[in-house]
N, C-alpha and C positions, 0 to 999 in steps of 0.2 A: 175187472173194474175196481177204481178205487175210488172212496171219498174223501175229499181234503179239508178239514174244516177249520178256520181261524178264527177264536173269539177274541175280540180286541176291546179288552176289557168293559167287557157289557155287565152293566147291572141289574139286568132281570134275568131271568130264569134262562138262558140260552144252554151255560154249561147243564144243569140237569137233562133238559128235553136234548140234546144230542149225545147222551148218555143213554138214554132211552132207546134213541135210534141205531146206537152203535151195533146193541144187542141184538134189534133186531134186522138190523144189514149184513153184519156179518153170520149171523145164521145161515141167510141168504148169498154165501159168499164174496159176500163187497168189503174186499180189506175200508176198514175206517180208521184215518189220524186225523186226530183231536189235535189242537196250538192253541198258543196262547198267552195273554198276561192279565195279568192285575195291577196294571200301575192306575194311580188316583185318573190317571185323564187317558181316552184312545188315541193312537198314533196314525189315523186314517185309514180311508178307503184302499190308496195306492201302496203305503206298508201292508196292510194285513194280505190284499191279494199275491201281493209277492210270497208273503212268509206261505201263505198256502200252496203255492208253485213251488216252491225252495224243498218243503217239506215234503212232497208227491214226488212220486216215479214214474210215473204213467209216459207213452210215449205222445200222449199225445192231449189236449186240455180244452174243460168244456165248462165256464164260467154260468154261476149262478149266485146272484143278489139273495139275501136272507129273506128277502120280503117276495121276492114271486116262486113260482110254482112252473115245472116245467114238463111236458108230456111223456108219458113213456119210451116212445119213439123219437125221442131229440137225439139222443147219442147217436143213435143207428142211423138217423139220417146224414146227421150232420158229419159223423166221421166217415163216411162214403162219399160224402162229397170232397171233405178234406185228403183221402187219399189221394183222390183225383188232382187236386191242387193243393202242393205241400208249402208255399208261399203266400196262400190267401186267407185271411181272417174271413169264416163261416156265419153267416147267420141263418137268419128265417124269422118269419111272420109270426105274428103276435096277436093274442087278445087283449084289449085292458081292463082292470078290474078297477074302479065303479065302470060298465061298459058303457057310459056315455061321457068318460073323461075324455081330454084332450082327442076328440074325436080327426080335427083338421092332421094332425101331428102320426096318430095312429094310421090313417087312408095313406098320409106323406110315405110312412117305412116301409107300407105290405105293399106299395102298387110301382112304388120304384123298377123301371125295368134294370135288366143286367148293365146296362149301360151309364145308366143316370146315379147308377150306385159309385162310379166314380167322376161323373160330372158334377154330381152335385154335393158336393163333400164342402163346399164354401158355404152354405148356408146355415141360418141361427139355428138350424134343429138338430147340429152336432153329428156325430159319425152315422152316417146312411147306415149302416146297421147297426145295433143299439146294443150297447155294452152286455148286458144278462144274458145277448144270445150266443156272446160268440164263443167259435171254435176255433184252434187250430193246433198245429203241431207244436209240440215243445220246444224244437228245435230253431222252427222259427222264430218263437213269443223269445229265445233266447238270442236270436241275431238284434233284435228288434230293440229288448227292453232291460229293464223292469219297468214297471208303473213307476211313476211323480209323486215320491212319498211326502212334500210339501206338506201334506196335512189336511184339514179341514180349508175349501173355500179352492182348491187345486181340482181343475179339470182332466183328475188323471189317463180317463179316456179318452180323452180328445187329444190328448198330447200326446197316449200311445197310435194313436191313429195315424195322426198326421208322419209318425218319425213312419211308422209302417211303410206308412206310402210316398214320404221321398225315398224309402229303402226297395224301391219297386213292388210293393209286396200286392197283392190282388182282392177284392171284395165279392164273395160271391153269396146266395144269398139262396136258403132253401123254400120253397115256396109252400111251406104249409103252415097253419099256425103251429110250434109245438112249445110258445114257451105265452102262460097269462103274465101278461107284467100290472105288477098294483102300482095306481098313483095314490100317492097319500103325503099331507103336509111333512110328514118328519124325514123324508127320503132324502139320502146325502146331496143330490143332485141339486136341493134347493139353495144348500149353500153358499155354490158356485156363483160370484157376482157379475151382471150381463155385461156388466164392464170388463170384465176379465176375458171371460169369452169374446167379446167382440176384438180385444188386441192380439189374441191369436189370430182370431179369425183373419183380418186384416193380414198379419203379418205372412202368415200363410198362402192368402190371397198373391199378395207382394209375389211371395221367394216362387210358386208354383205356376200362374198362368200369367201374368201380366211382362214377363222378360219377353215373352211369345210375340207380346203386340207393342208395335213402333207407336199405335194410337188408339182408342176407345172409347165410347159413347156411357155417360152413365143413365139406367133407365130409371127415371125417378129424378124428377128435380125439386121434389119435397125435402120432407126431414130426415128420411133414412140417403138419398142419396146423396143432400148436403153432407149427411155424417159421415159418408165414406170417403167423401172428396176430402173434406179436411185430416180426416185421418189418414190418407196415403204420404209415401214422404215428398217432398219438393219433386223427385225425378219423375215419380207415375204421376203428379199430377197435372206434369207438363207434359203428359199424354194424353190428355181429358179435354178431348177435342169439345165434346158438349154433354147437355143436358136433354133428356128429352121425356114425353109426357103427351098426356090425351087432354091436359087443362087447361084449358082456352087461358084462362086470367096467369096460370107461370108464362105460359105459351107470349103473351103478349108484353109482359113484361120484359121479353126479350134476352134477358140475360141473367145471370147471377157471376155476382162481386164477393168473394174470397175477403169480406172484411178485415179478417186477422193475420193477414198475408203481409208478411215485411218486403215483399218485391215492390217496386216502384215503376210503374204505375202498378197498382193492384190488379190481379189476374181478372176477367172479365170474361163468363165463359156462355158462349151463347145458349138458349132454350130453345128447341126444337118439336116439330109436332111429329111422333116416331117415326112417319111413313115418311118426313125428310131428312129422316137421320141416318148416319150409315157403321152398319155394325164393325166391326166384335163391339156386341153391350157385356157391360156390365149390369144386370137388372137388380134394383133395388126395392122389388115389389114383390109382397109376399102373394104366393101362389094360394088358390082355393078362396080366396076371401070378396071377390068383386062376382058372383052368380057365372064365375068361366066369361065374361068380357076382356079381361086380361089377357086371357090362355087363348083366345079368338082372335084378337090382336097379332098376339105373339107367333100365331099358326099360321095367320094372314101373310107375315114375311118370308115364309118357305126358309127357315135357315136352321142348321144342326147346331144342336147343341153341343157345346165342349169344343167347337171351333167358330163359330160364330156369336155365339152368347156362353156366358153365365151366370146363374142362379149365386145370386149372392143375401137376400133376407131372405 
């Protein structure tokens, strides 16, 4: 086993205390290399994980964020599973430290079945397995990548996910907790602006399910579902047969009009009550927030996910 560590130009104490640790890892026979700079400002998240890949030999790589803490048993499970599949980025279940942070978010990653870990890759909660856990072969993180050295405010995860998975690459997903992840204000991740995220998101939506379907229902004729319809380009949204929803007062309103629409007459797209709408949706409702009436709903029309619907907030 080796340790690969990149400090990128940090000003507190990092280079001592992995100085500290070198000595007593490699007592333990854990080859340790140390990288690194000191230029006046850091070159982000996606350079310094690279340089730590670059730097390493190992056949095979097991990501860890400087802020969480991961179980004894993570390597050993996780590259057991990665044998078995030399094309799938590895995760596993999580605790979070404060354990009452983003509680909704955390239930979202551990209860994911195998399935949903790639149905649900379109929604705002970023790659169905979380960066700090994953695993895989070198080999592959090498067909794949590097990380989006862009810098500070670059969603470098989520844009190696996505290249992953138009590369056919696999997600599987080990089912124990072995890694605590902290939430805490100064984490890179805060950087990333929802606007940034969401134009992937979209565009990704675009290039991977939506060539699939001649026509689709958006679920949600609020504010997230308005927002996805204007953001599609002209073509998908002349596949956006309707709207639809449980709210009497969209419900009766009858329609929604594309104000900023330079077509002539302005698109005009019906509202619908969902039990007269007809799938593939697109749902624009976030999951866990209505006491399960949504998810009752949603259960009510017997239909599979990943070909009849999907999870897009």
């Amino acid at each position: 086993m080796e340790l690969s560590v990149f400090n990128d130009a940090s000003k507190d104490k990092s280079g001592a205390i992995i100085e500290k640790w070198r000595v007593k890892l490699e007592d333990t026979g854990v080859h340790v290399i140390i990288g690194g700079h000191n230029s006046p400002s850091p070159r982000g998240v996606g350079y310094s994980k690279n340089q730590a890949v670059a730097q390493s030999s190992g056949s095979y790589l097991c990501f860890l964020d400087s802020d969480d803490v991961m179980m004894p048993q993570r390597v050993r499970l996780q590259h057991q599973a990665a044998v078995q599949h030399p094309s799938s980025i590895v995760g596993c279940q999580v605790r979070r430290d404060p354990p009452d942070s983003t509680e909704r978010y955390t239930r979202w990653i551990n209860q994911l079945t195998a399935e949903q870990l790639l149905t649900q890759v379109f929604t705002s909660n970023g790659p169905t397995v979380i960066m700090p856990t994953w695993f895989c072969s070198r080999a592959w993180f090498s067909h794949v990548g590097p990380f989006d050295e862009g810098g500070r405010g670059v969603p470098e995860d989520l844009l190696f996910f996505y290249e992953h998975l138009r590369k056919g690459g696999g997600v599987i997903r080990v089912d124990q907790s072995l890694l605590l992840y902290r939430y805490h204000p100064q984490a890179a991740t805060h950087s990333v602006l929802e606007a940034t995220i969401w134009t992937h998101r979209v565009r990704f939506l675009e290039e991977q399910a939506l060539p699939r379907w001649a026509a689709f229902t958006i679920w949600n004729a609020g504010k997230q579902g308005r927002r996805l319809y204007r953001s599609l380009t002209a073509a998908n949204r002349h596949k956006v047969v309707a709207f639809c929803d449980v709210d009497e007062k969209k419900i009766r309103k009858g329609f929604y009009c594309h104000e900023d629409s330079q077509e002539r007459p302005k698109p005009r797209i019906p509202i619908l009550h969902f039990r007269a709408a007809r799938p593939p949706f697109i749902i624009c409702v976030k999951l866990d927030l209505t006491g399960g009436a949504f998810e009752d709903n949603l259960r009510s029309l017997h239909l599979q996910e990943g070909q009849d619907f999907l999870h897009f907030s």
